[in-house]
N, C-alpha and C positions, 0 to 999 in steps of 0.2 A: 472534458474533451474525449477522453476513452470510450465515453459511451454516449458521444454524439448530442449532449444536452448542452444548454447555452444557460445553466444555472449549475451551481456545487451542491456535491453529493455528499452525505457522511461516507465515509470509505469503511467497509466491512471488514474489520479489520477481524474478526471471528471465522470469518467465511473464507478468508484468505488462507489463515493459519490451517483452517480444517481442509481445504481443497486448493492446496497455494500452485500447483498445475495451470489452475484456470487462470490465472492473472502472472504475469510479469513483470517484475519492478525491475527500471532501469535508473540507471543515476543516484542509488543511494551512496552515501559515503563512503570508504571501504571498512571493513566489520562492524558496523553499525548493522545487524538485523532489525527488519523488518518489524513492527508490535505498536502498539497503540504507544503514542508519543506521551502520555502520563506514567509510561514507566520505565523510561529515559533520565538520567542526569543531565543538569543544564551544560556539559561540556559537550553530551551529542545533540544535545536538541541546537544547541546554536550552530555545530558541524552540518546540521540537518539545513538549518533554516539557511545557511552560507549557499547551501546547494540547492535549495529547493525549485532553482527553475532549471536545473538537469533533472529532475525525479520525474518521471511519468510511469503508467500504469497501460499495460497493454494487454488488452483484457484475449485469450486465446481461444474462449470456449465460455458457456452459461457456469455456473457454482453446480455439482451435483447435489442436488436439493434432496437425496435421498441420506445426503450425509448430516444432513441437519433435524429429520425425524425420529 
């Protein structure tokens, strides 16, 4: 939805971390940080999954693609 497609994205979860400016996550659980969900305990991932239709992504700006060369 963030970015206007009517199919899922992998979420860049690298691009995030290096430029996390450009995206804003709402609705995660509280101190549950942000990171690729394989390296999570199944205690947050089910806290995760409880919530997952408060999580959205609001993209603020493009990734600086200079940070990734």
């Amino acid at each position: 939805e963030a970015l206007g497609l009517d199919h899922m994205v992998p979420v860049p979860y690298r691009k995030i971390a290096c430029d996390p400016e450009a995206v804003e996550i709402v609705g995660i659980p509280d101190k549950i940080p942000f990171k690729r969900p394989c390296t999570y305990g199944v205690p947050k991932l089910k806290r995760i999954l409880e919530e997952r239709h408060s999580i959205h992504f609001i993209i603020k700006r493009m990734f600086d693609e200079r940070i990734f060369t």
